[in-house]
C-alpha positions as CSV (number, residue, x, y, z in Angstrom):
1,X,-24.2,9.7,-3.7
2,X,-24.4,10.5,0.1
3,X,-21.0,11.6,1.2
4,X,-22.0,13.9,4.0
5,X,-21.3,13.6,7.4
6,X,-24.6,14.1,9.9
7,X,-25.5,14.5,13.3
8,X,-27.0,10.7,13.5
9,X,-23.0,10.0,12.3
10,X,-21.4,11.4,15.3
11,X,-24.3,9.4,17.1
12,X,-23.0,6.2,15.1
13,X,-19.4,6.6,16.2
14,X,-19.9,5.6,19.5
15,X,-19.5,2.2,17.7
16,X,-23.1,1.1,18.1
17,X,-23.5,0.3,14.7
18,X,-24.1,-2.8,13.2
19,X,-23.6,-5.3,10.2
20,X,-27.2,-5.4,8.4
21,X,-28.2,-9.4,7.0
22,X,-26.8,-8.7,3.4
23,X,-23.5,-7.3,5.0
24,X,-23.2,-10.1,7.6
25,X,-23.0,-12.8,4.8
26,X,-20.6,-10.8,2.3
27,X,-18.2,-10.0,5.4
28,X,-18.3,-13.9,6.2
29,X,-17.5,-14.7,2.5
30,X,-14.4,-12.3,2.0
31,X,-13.3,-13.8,5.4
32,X,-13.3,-17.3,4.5
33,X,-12.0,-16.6,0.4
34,X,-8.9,-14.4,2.0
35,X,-7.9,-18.0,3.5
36,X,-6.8,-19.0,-0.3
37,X,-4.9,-16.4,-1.6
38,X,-1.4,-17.0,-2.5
39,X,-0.4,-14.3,-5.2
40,X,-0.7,-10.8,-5.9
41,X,-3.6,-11.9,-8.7
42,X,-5.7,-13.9,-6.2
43,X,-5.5,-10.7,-4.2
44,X,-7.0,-8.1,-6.8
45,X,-9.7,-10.7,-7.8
46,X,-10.7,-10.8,-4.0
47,X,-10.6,-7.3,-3.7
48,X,-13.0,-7.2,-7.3
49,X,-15.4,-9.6,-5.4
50,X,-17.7,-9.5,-2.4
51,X,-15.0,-6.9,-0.9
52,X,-16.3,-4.4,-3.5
53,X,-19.6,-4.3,-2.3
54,X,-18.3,-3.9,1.4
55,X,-16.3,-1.3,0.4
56,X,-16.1,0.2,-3.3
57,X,-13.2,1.4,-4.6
58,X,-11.2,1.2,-8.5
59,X,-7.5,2.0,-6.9
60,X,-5.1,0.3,-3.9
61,X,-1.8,1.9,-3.1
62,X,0.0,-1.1,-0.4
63,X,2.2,-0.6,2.0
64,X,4.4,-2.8,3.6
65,X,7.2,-2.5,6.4
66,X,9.2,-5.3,8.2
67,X,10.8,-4.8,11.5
68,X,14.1,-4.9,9.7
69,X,13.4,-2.1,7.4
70,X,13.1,1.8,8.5
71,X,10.8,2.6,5.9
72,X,7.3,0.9,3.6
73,X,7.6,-0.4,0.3
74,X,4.7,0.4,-2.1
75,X,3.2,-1.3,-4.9
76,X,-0.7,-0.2,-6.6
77,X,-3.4,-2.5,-7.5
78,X,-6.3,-0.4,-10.2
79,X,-9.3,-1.1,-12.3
80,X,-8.8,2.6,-13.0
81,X,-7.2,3.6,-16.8
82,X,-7.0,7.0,-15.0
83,X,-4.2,6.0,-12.2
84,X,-1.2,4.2,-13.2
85,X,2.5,4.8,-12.9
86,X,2.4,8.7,-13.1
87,X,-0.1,9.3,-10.4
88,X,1.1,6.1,-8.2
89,X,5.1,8.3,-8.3
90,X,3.3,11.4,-7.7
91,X,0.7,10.4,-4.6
92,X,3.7,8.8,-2.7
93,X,6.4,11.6,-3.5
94,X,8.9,12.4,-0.2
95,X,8.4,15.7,-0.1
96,X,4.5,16.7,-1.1
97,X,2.7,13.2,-2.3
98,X,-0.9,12.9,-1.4
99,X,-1.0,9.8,0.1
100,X,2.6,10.1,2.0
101,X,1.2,12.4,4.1
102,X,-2.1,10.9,4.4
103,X,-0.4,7.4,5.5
104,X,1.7,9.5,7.9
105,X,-1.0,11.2,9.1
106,X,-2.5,7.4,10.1
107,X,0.4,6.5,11.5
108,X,-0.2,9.7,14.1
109,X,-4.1,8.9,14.6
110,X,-4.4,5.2,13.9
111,X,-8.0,5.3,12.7
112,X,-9.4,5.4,9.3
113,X,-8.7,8.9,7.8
114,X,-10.9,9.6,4.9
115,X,-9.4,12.5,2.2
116,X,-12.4,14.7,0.2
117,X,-13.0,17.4,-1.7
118,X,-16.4,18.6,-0.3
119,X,-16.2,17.8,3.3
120,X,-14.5,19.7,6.2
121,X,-11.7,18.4,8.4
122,X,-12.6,16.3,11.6
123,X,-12.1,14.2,14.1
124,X,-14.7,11.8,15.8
125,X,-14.1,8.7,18.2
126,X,-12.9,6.0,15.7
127,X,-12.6,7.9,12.0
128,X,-11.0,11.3,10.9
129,X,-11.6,13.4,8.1
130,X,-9.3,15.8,6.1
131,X,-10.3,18.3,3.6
132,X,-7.9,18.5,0.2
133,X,-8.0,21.3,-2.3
134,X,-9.9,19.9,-5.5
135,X,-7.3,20.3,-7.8
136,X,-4.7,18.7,-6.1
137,X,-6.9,15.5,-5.7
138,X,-7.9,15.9,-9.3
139,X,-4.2,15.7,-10.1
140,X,-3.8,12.8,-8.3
141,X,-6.3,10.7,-9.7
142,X,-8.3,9.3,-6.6
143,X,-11.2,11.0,-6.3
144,X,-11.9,10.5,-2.8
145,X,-9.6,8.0,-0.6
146,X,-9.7,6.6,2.5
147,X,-6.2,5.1,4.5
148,X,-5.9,2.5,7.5
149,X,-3.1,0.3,8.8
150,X,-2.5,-2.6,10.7
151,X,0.7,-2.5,13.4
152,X,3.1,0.2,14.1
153,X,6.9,0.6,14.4
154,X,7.1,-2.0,17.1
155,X,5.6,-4.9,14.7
156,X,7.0,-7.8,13.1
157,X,5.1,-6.8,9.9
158,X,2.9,-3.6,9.4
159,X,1.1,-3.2,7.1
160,X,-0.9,0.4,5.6
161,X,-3.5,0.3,2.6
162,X,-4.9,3.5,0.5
163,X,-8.5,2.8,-1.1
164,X,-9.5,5.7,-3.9
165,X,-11.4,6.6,-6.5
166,X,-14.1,5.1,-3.2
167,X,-17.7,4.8,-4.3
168,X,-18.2,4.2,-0.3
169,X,-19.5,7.1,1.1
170,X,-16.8,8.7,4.3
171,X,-18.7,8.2,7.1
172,X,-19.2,6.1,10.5
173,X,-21.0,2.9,8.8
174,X,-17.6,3.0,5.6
175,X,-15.2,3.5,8.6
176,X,-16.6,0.7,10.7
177,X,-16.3,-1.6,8.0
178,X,-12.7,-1.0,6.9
179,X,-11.8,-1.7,11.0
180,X,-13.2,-5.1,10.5
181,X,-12.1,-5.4,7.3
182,X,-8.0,-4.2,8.1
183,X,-7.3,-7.5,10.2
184,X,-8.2,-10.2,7.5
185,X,-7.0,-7.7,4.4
186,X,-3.1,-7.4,6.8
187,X,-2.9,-10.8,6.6
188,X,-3.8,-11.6,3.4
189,X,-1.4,-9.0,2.0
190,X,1.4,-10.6,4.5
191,X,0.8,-14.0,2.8
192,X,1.0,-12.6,-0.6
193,X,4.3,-10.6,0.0
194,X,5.8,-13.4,2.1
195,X,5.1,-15.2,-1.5
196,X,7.0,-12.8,-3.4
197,X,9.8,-12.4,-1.1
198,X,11.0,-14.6,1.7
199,X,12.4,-12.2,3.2
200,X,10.7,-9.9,4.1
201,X,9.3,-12.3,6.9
202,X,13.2,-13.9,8.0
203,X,16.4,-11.9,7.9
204,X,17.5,-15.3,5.4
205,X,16.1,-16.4,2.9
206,X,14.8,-19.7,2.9
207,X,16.8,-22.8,1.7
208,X,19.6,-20.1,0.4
209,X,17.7,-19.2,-2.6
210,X,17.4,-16.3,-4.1
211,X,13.9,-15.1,-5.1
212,X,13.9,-14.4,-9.1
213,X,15.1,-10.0,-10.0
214,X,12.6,-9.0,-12.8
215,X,14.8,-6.9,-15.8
216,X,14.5,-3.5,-14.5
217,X,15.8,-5.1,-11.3
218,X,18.7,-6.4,-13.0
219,X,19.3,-3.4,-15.0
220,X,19.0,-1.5,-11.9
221,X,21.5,-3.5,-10.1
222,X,23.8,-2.7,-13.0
223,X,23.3,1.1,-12.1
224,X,24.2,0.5,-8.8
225,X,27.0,-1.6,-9.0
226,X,28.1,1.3,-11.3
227,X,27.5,3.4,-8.1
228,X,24.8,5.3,-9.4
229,X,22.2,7.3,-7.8
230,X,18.7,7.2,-7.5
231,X,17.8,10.1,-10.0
232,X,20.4,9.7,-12.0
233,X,19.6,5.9,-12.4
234,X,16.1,7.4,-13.1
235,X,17.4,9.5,-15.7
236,X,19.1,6.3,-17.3
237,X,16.1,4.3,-17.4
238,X,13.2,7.5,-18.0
239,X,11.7,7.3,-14.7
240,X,11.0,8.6,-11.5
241,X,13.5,8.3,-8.7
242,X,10.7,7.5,-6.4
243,X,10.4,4.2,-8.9
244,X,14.2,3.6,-8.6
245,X,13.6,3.5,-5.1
246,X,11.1,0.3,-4.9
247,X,12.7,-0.9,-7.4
248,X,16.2,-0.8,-4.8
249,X,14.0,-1.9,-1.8
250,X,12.6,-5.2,-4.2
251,X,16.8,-6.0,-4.5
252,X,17.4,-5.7,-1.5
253,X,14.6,-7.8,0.0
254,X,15.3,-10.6,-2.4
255,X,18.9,-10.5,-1.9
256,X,18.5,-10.1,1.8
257,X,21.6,-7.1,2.2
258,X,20.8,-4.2,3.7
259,X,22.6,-2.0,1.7
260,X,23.2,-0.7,-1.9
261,X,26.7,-1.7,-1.7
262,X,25.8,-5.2,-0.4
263,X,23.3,-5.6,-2.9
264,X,26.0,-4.9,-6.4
265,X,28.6,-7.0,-4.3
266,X,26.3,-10.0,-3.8
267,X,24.9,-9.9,-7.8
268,X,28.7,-10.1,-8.6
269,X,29.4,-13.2,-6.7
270,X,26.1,-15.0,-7.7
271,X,26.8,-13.9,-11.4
272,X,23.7,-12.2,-11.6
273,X,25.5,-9.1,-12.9
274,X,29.0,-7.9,-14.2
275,X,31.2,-5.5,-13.5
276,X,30.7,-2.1,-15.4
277,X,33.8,-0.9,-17.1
């Protein structure tokens, strides 16, 4: 598999290159299926389809971020028995996670940043590559990755997306593609989450209803109300704080609070919880 960046690369990044016949048609047909997608399934069978052979990949770490919110929530989408809940904690952790820094580092250089084992960190005119130790991307599952984003801290919505385990080789023609690509894929995972929850696209959510808490949410909320933390509500329910956290984020979003506190007050007075004695 050609990986390596050449000379005739650096040539390519001055953005001359273009769609071949093949590429042109499969580009046009991910367009125009992205226009029916409603729900998180309809978005992994688009990304299993025509988007694949634009731009292969078995793993999909999402990020999303409102206007209203400081920080992204995540969720993963795989084809991968080798990346699941484990590696998806890890990759994202605060303080050394893979992909935290590499979607920071996007958020710095707003380009598509490709991570590797066996090529050396640069920068060229539209794409970026950083080097990572082999086993630290072996722990993590992903092979080889690449990151990109749509919007910043100033947008209604902004979205970030991590593709690994990448059969796409990190260069100018894989880097061109995922910058057409970012537009039609932000919006189609803005339909999607605006499906899940209301409210992450209106500070109310709509008609007064509250979107449907899953179990854990509710057994979370239970925690909270209880005035739990994070990693000790983790401990409870055997796993990782980092998971507690979306988890929290999810509530809070469906409940439409902004706090914790808001959140175990407002599942009291719709019943949806009771009080811990």
């Amino acid at each position: 598999m050609d990986t390596t960046i050449t000379g005739i690369d650096q040539v390519n990044d001055q953005w001359t290159l273009a769609l071949n016949e093949e590429q042109r048609a499969l580009f046009m047909e991910v367009i125009e299926e992205s226009l029916r997608l409603q729900h998180r399934s309809h978005l992994f069978n688009w990304l299993q389809r025509g988007f694949q052979c634009l731009l292969a990949h078995e793993v999909v770490i999402i990020g999303v971020r409102s206007l209203e919110r400081a920080s992204y929530d995540y969720e993963y989408l795989t084809s991968s028995r080798y990346f699941g809940d484990t590696q998806f904690d890890q990759v994202l952790n605060d303080e050394d996670g893979l992909v935290n820094e590499a979607f920071a580092r996007w958020s710095k250089l707003g380009m598509p940043v490709f991570y590797h084992t066996e090529l050396t960190a640069q920068q060229y005119n539209h794409y970026a590559v950083e080097h990572v130790d082999a086993e630290r991307m072996l722990a993590s599952e992903l092979k080889r990755f690449v990151v990109h984003g749509f919007g910043n801290e100033h947008s209604r919505i902004a979205t970030m997306v991590m593709f690994g385990r990448m059969s796409s080789p990190a260069n100018a023609q894989t880097a061109h593609l995922l910058e057409l690509l970012m537009p039609h894929l932000h919006c189609a995972i803005v339909k999607v989450t605006a499906n899940k929850c209301p409210s992450v696209l209106s500070t109310t959510a709509r008609n007064g209803r509250i979107k449907p808490l899953s179990k854990r949410e509710l057994e979370v909320l239970e925690w909270l109300q209880a005035g739990k933390t994070n990693w000790e509500i983790g401990n409870i329910m055997q796993v990782s704080p980092l998971t507690i956290k979306n988890h929290v984020q999810n509530i809070l979003r469906k409940l439409d609070v902004e706090n914790r506190s808001q959140a175990a007050s407002k599942a009291l007075k719709l019943g949806l919880i009771t009080r811990k004695q």
